[in-house]
Short mmCIF file of the C-alpha atoms (twelve columns), coordinates in Angstrom:
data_MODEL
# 
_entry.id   MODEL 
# 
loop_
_atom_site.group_PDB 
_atom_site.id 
_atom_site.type_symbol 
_atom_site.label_atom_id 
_atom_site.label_alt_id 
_atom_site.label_comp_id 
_atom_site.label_asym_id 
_atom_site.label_seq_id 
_atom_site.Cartn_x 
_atom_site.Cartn_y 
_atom_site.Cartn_z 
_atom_site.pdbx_PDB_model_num 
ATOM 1   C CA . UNK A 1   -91.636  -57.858  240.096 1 
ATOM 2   C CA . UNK A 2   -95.483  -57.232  239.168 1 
ATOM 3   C CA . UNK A 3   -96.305  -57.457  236.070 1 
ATOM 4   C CA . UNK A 4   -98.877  -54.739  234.606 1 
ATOM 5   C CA . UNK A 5   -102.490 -56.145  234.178 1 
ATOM 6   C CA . UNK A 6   -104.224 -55.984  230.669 1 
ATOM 7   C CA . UNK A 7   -107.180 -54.982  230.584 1 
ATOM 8   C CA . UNK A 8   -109.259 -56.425  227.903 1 
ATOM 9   C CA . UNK A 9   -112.420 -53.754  226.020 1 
ATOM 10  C CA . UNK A 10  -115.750 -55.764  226.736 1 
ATOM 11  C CA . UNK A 11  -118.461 -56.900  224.294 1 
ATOM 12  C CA . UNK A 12  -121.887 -55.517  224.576 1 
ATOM 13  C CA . UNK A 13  -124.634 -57.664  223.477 1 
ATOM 14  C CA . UNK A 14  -127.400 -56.451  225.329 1 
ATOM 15  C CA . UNK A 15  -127.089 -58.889  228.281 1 
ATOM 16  C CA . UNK A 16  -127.449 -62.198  229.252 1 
ATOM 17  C CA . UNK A 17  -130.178 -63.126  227.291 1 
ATOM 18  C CA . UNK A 18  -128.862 -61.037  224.050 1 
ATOM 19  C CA . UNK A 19  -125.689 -63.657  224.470 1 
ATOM 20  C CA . UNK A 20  -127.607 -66.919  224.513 1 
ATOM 21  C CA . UNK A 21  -129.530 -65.720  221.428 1 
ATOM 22  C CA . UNK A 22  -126.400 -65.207  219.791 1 
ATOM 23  C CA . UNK A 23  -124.784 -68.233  221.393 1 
ATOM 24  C CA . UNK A 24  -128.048 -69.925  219.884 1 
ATOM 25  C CA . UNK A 25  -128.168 -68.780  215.840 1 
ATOM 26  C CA . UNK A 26  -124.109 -69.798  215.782 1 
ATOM 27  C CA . UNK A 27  -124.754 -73.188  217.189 1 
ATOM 28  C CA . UNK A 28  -127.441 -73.959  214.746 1 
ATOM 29  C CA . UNK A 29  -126.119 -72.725  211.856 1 
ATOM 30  C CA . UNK A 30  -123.223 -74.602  212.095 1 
ATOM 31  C CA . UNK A 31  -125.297 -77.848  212.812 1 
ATOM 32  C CA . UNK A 32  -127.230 -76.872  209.351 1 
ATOM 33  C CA . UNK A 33  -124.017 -76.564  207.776 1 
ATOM 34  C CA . UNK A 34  -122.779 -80.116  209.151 1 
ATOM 35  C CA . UNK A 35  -126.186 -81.418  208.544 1 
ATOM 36  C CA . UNK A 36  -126.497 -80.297  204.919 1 
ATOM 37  C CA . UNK A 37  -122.844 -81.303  204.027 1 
ATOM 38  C CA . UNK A 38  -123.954 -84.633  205.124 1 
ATOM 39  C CA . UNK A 39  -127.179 -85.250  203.997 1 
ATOM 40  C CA . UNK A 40  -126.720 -83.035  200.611 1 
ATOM 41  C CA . UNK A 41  -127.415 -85.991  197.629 1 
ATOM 42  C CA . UNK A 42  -123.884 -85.334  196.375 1 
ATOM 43  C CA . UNK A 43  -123.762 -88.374  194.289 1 
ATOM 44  C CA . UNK A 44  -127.006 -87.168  192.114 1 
ATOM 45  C CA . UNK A 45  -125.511 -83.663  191.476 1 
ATOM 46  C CA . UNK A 46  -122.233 -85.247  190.191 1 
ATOM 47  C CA . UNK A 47  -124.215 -87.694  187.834 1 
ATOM 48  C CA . UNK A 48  -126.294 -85.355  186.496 1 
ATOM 49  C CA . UNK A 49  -123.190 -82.668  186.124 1 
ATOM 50  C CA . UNK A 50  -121.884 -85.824  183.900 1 
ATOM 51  C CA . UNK A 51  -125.068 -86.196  181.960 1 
ATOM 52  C CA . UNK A 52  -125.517 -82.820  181.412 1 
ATOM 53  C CA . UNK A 53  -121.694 -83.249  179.138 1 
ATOM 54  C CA . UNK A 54  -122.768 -86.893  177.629 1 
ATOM 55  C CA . UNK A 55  -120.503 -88.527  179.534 1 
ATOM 56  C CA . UNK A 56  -122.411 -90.389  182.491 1 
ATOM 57  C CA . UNK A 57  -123.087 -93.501  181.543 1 
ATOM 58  C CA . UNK A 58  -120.929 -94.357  178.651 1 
ATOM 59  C CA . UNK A 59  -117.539 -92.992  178.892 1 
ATOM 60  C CA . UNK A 60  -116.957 -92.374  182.947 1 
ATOM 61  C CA . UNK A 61  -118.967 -94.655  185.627 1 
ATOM 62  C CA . UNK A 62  -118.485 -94.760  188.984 1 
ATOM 63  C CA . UNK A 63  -119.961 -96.377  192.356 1 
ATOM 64  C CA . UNK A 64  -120.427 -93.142  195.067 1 
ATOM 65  C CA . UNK A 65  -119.612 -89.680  195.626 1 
ATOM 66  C CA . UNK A 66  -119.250 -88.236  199.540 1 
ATOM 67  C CA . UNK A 67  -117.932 -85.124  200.779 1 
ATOM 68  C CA . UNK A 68  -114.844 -86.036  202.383 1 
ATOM 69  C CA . UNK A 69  -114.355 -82.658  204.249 1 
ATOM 70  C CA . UNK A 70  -111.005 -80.943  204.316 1 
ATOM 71  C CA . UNK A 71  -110.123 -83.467  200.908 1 
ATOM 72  C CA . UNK A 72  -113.160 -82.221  199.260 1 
ATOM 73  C CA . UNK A 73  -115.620 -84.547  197.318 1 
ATOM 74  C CA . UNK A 74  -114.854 -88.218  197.454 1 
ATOM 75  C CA . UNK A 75  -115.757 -89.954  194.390 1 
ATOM 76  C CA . UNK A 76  -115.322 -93.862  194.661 1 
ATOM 77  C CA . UNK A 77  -115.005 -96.767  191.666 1 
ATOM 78  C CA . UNK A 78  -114.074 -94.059  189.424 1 
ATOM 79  C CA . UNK A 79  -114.034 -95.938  185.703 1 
ATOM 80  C CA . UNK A 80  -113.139 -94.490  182.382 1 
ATOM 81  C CA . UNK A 81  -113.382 -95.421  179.010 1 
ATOM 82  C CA . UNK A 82  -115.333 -99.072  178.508 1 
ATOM 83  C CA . UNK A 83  -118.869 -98.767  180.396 1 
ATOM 84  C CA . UNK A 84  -119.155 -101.033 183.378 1 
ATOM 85  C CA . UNK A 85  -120.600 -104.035 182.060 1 
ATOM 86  C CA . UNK A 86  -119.894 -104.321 178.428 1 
ATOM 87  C CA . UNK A 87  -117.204 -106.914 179.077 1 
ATOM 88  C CA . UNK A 88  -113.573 -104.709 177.720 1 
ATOM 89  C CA . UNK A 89  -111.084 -103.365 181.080 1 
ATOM 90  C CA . UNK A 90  -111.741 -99.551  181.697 1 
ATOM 91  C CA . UNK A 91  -109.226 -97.563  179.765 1 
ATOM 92  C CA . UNK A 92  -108.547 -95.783  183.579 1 
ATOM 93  C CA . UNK A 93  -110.137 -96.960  187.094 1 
ATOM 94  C CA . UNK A 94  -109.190 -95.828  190.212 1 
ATOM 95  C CA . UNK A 95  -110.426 -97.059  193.819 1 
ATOM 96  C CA . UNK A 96  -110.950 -93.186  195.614 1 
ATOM 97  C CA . UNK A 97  -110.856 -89.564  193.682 1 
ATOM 98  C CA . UNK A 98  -110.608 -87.044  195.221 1 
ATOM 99  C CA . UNK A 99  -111.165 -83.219  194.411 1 
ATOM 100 C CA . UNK A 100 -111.151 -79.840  196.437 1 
ATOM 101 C CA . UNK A 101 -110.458 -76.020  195.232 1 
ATOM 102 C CA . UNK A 102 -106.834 -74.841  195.358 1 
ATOM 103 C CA . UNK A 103 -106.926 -72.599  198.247 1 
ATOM 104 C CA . UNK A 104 -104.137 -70.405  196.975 1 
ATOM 105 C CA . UNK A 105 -106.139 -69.635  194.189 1 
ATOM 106 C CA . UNK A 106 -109.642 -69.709  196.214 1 
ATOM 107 C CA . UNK A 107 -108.038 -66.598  198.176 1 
ATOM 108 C CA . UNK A 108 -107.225 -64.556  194.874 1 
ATOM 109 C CA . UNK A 109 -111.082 -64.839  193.217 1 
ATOM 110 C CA . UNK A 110 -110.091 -67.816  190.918 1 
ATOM 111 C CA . UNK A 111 -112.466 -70.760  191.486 1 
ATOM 112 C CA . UNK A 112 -111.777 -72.844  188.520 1 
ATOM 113 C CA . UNK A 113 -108.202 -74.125  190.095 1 
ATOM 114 C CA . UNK A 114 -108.959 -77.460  191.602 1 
ATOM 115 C CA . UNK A 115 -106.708 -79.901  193.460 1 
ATOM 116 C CA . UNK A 116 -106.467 -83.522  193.074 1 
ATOM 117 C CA . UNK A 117 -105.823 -86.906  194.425 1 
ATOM 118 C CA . UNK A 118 -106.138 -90.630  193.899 1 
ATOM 119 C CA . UNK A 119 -105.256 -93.940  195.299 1 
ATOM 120 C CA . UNK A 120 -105.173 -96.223  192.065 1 
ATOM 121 C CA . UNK A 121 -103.262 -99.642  191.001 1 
ATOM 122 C CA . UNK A 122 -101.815 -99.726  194.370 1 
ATOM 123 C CA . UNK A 123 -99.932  -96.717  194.154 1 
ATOM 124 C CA . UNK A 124 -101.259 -92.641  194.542 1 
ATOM 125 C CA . UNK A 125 -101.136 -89.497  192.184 1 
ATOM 126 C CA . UNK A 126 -101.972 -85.790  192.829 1 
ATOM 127 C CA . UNK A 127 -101.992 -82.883  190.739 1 
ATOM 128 C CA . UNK A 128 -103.587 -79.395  189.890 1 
ATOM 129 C CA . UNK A 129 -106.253 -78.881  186.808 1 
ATOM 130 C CA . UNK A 130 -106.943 -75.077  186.483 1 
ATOM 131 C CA . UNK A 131 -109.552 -73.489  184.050 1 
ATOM 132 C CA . UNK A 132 -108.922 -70.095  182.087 1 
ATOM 133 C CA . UNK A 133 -110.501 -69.003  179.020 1 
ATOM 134 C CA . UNK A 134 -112.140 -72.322  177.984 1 
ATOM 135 C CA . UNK A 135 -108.555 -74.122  178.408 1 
ATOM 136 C CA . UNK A 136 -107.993 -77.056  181.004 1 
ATOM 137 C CA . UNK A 137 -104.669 -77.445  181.814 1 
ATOM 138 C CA . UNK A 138 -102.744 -78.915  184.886 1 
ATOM 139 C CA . UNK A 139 -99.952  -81.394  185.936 1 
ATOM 140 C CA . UNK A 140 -100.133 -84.940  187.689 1 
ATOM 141 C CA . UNK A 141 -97.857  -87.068  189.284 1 
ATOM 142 C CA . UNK A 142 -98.235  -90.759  190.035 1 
ATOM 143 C CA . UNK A 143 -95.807  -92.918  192.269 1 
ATOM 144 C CA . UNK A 144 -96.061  -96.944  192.679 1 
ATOM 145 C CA . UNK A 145 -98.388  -97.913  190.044 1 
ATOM 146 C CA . UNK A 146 -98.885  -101.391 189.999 1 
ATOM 147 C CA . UNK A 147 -98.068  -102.667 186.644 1 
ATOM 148 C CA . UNK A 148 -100.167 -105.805 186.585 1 
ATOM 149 C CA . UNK A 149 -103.013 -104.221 188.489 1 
ATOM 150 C CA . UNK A 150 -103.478 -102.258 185.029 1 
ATOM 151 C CA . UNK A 151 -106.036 -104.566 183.311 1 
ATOM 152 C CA . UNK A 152 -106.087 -103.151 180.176 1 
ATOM 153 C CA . UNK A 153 -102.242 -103.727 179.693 1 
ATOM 154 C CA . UNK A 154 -102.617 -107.307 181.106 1 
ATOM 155 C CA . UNK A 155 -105.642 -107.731 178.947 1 
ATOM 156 C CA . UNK A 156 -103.271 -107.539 176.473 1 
ATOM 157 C CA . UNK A 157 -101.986 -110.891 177.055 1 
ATOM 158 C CA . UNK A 158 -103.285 -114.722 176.339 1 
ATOM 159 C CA . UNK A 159 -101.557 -115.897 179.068 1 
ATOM 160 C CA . UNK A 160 -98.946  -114.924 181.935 1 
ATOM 161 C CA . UNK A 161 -97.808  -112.390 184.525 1 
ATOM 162 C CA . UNK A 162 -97.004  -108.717 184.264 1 
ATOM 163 C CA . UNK A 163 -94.469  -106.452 187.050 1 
ATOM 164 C CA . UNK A 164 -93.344  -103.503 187.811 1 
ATOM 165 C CA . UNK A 165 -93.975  -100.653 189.444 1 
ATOM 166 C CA . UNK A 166 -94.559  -97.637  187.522 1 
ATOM 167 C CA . UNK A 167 -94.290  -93.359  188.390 1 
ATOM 168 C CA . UNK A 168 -94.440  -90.503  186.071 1 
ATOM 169 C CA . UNK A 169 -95.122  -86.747  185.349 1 
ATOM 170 C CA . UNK A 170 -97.460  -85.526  182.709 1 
ATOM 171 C CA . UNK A 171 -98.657  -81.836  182.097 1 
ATOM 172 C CA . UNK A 172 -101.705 -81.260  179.887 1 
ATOM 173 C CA . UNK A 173 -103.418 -78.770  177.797 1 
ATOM 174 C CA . UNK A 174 -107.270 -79.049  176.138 1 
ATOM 175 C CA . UNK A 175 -110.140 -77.022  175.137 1 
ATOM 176 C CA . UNK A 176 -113.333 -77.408  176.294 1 
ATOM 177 C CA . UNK A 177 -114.988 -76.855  173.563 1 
ATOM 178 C CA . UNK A 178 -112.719 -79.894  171.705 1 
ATOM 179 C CA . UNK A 179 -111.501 -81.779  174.161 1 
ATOM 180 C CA . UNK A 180 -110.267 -84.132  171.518 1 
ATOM 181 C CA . UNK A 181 -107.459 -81.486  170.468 1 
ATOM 182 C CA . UNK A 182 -105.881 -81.482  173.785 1 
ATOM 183 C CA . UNK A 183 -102.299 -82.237  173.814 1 
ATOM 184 C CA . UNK A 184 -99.909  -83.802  176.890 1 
ATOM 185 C CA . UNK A 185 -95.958  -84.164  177.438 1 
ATOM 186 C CA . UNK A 186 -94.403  -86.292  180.034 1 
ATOM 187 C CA . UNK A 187 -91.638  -88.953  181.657 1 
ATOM 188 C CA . UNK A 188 -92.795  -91.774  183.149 1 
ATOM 189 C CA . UNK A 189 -90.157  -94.841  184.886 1 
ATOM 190 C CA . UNK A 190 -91.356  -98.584  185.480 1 
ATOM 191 C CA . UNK A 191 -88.919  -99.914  188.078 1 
ATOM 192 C CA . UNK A 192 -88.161  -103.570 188.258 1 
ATOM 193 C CA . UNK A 193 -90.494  -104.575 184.950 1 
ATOM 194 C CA . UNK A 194 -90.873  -108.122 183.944 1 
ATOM 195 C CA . UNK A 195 -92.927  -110.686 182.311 1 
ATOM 196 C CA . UNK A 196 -93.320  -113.947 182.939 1 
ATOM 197 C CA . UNK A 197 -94.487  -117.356 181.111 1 
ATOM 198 C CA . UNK A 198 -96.223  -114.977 178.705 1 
ATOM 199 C CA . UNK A 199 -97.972  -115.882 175.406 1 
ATOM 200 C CA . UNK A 200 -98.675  -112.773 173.025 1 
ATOM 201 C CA . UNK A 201 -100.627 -112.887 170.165 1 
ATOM 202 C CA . UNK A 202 -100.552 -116.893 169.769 1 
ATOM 203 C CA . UNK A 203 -96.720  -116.453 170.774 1 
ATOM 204 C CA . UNK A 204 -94.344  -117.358 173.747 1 
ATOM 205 C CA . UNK A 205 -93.056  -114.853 175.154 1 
ATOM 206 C CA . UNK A 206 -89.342  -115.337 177.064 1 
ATOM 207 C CA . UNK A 207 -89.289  -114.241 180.782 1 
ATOM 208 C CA . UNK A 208 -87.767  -111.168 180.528 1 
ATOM 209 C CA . UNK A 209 -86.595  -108.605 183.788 1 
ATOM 210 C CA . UNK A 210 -85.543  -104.902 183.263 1 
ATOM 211 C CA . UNK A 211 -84.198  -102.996 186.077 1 
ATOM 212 C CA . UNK A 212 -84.892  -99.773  184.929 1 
ATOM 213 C CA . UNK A 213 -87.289  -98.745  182.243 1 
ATOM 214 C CA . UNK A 214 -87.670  -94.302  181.046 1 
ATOM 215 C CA . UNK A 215 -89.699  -93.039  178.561 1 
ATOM 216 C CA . UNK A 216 -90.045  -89.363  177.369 1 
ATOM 217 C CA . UNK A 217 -93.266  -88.770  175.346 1 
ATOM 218 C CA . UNK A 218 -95.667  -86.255  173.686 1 
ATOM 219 C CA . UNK A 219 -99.692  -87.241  173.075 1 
ATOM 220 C CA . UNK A 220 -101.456 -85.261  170.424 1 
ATOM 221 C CA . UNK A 221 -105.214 -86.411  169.113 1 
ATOM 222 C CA . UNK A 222 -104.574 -90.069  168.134 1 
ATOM 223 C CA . UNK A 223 -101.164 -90.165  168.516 1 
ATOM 224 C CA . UNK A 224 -98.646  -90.850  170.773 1 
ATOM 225 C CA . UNK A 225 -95.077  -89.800  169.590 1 
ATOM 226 C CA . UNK A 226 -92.000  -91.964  171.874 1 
ATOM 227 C CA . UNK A 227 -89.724  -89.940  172.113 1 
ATOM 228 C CA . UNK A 228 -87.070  -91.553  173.957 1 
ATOM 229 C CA . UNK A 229 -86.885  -95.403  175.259 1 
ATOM 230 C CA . UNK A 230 -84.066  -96.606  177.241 1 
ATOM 231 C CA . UNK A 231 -84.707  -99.632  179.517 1 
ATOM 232 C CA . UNK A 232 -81.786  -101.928 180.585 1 
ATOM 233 C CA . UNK A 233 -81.476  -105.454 182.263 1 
ATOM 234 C CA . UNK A 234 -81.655  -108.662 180.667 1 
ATOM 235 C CA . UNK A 235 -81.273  -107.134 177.372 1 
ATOM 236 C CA . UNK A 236 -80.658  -103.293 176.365 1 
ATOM 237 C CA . UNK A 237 -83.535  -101.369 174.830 1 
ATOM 238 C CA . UNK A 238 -83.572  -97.788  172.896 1 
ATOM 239 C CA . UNK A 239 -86.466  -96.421  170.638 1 
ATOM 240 C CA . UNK A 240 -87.902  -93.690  169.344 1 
ATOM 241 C CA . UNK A 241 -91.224  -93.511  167.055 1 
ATOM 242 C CA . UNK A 242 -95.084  -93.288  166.918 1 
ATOM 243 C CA . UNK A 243 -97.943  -95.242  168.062 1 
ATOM 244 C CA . UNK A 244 -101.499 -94.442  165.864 1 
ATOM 245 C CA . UNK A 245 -104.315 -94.431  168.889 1 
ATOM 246 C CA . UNK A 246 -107.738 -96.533  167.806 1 
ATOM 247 C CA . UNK A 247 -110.220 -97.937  169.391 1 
ATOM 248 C CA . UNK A 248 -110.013 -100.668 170.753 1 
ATOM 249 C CA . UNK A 249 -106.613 -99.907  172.317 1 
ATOM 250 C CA . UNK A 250 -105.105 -103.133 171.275 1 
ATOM 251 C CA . UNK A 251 -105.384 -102.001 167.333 1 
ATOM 252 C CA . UNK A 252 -103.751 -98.927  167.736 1 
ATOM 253 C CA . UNK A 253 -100.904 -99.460  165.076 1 
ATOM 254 C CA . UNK A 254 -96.507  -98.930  165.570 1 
ATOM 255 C CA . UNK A 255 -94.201  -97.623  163.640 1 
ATOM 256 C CA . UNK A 256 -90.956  -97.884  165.846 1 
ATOM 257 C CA . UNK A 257 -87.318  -97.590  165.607 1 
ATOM 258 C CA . UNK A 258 -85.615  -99.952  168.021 1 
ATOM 259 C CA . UNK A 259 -82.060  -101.394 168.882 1 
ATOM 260 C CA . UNK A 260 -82.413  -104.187 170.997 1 
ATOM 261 C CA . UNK A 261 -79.048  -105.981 172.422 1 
ATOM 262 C CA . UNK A 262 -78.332  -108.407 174.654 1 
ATOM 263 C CA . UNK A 263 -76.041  -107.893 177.987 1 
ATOM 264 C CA . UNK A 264 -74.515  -110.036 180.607 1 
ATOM 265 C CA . UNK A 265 -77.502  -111.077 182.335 1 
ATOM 266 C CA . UNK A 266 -79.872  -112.204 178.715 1 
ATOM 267 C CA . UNK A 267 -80.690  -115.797 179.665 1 
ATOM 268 C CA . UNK A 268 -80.376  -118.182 176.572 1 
ATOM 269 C CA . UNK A 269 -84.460  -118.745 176.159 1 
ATOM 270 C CA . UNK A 270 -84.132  -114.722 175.205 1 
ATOM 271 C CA . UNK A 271 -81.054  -114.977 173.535 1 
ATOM 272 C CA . UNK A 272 -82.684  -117.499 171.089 1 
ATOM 273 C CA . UNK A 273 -85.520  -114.949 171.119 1 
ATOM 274 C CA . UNK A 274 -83.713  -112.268 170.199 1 
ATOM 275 C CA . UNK A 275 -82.135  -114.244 167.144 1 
ATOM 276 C CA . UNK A 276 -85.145  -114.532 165.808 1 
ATOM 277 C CA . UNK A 277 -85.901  -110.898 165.444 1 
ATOM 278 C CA . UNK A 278 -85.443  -110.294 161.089 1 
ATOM 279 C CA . UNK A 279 -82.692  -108.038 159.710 1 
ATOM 280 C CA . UNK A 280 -81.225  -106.493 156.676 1 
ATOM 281 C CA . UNK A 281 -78.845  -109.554 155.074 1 
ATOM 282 C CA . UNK A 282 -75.165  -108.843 156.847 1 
ATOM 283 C CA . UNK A 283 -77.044  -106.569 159.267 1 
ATOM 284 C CA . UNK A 284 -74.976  -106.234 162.793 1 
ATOM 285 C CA . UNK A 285 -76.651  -107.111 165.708 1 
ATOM 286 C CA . UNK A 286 -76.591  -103.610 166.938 1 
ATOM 287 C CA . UNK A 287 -78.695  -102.705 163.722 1 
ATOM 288 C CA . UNK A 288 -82.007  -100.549 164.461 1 
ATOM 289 C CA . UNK A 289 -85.055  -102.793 163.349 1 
ATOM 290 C CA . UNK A 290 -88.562  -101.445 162.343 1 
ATOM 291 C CA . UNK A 291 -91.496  -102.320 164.600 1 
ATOM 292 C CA . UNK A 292 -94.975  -102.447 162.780 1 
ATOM 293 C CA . UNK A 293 -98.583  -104.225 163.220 1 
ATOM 294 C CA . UNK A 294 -100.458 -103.383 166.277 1 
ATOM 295 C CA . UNK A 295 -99.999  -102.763 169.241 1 
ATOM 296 C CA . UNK A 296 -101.732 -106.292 169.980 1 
ATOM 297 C CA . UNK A 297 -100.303 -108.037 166.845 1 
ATOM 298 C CA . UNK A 298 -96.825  -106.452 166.509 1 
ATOM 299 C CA . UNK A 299 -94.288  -107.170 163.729 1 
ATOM 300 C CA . UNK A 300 -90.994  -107.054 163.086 1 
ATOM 301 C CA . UNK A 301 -89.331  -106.056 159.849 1 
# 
């Protein structure tokens, strides 16, 4: 059985030489594309974009920008908070950044709906940020954070060793305008936390292991409301309260509600620990205890 030819309608561009000309104006517009995508001085017009807000410079540094094709621009070193140099751990730093328009929304005539990426701490995050009416809102995720790769946590501490691995989920909300008043919610897990021949403010601090760590929490200008606290391993942890934000990060002051027990696995250097901790005359063990002071000085009472 034959079967029936096709018979495709042919192009008429005016012959041979027509062709080539066409052939020609593609081929060099597309190198002048390549070209300019690769020698465009990406990393000036993302500095002075920075500048131009007051931020370059003092509150976000970073070491290159590229354009990293089909992931968008590729910004590298990306620091936040301390300025390189001035001796304090960046409040955020991540090793690659990465940023491209969300083609779903590119397709409907909204360009402000950007997609995100990062490799940071050892672990990754992504996410969407979207801009409507002067408001910037949008959701991350992070997955296998690094605990003790977070220096301004470890910073924290005289001595020792910090572990875990840590993923969450926050979603965000801020105005341009203010983008102090901004206002996040989210869950974050630390798997397999633990510290280790730590000294804390002046103090020894027991090795301590939790298998599981969750926390539930909303972040409103200078505050940071705990919602929920459960971690469980060597000893058994629930709390609930607020944490005052200052700067520096280690005088940010508690005010916490915590029961703290031990279980079947608290080795006796904790167990002593935990004795220590001060409560109400004929107070049960199970008793919720007030946590006050700093966040770098905390207090019991």
């Amino acid at each position: 059985m034959q079967l029936p030819r096709l018979r495709l309608p042919r192009l008429s561009l005016g012959g041979s030489g027509a062709r080539l000309t066409v052939l020609y104006v593609a081929y060099t517009t597309v190198l002048f594309v390549v070209f300019l995508l690769l020698t465009f001085p990406h990393d000036i017009v993302v500095r002075r974009l920075l500048n131009s807000v007051g931020t370059a410079g003092s509150d976000i540094e970073f070491n290159s920008v590229n354009f990293a094709w089909w992931k968008g621009y590729q910004i590298d070193g990306l620091r936040v908070g301390s300025p390189a140099g001035d001796g304090d751990a960046p409040v955020f730093e991540m090793s690659h950044f990465w940023i491209r328009p969300a083609v779903s929304q590119l397709v409907r005539g909204n360009p402000y709906t950007v997609q995100v990426s990062a490799e940071l701490y050892g672990g990754s995050a992504d996410g969407d940020v979207s801009l409507k009416n002067g408001a910037l809102t949008g959701t991350l995720q992070w997955r296998g954070l690094s605990v003790n790769r977070y220096r301004t946590l470890t910073a924290l501490l005289e001595e020792g060793q910090l572990a875990g691995r840590f993923s969450g989920l926050v979603s965000f909300e801020t105005r341009l305008a203010n983008p102090t008043s901004g206002q996040a919610t989210g869950e974050v897990s630390i798997d397999g936390a633990g510290v280790t021949a730590a000294k804390w403010a002046g103090i020894t601090v027991p090795d301590v292991s939790l298998k599981q760590t969750r926390l539930k929490f909303k972040l409103s200008p200078g505050r940071l409301e705990v919602q929920e606290l459960n971690a469980s391993g060597d000893i058994s942890v629930q709390a609930s309260g607020q944490v005052n934000l200052k700067e520096p990060l280690p005088q940010s002051t508690l005010n916490l509600h915590a029961t703290i027990l031990q279980t079947a696995t608290t080795p006796d250097a904790l167990k002593a620990a935990l004795a220590l901790i001060p409560r109400a005359p004929g107070a049960k063990l199970d008793a919720p205890v007030n946590i006050a002071g700093t966040l770098g000085n905390p207090r019991f009472r």
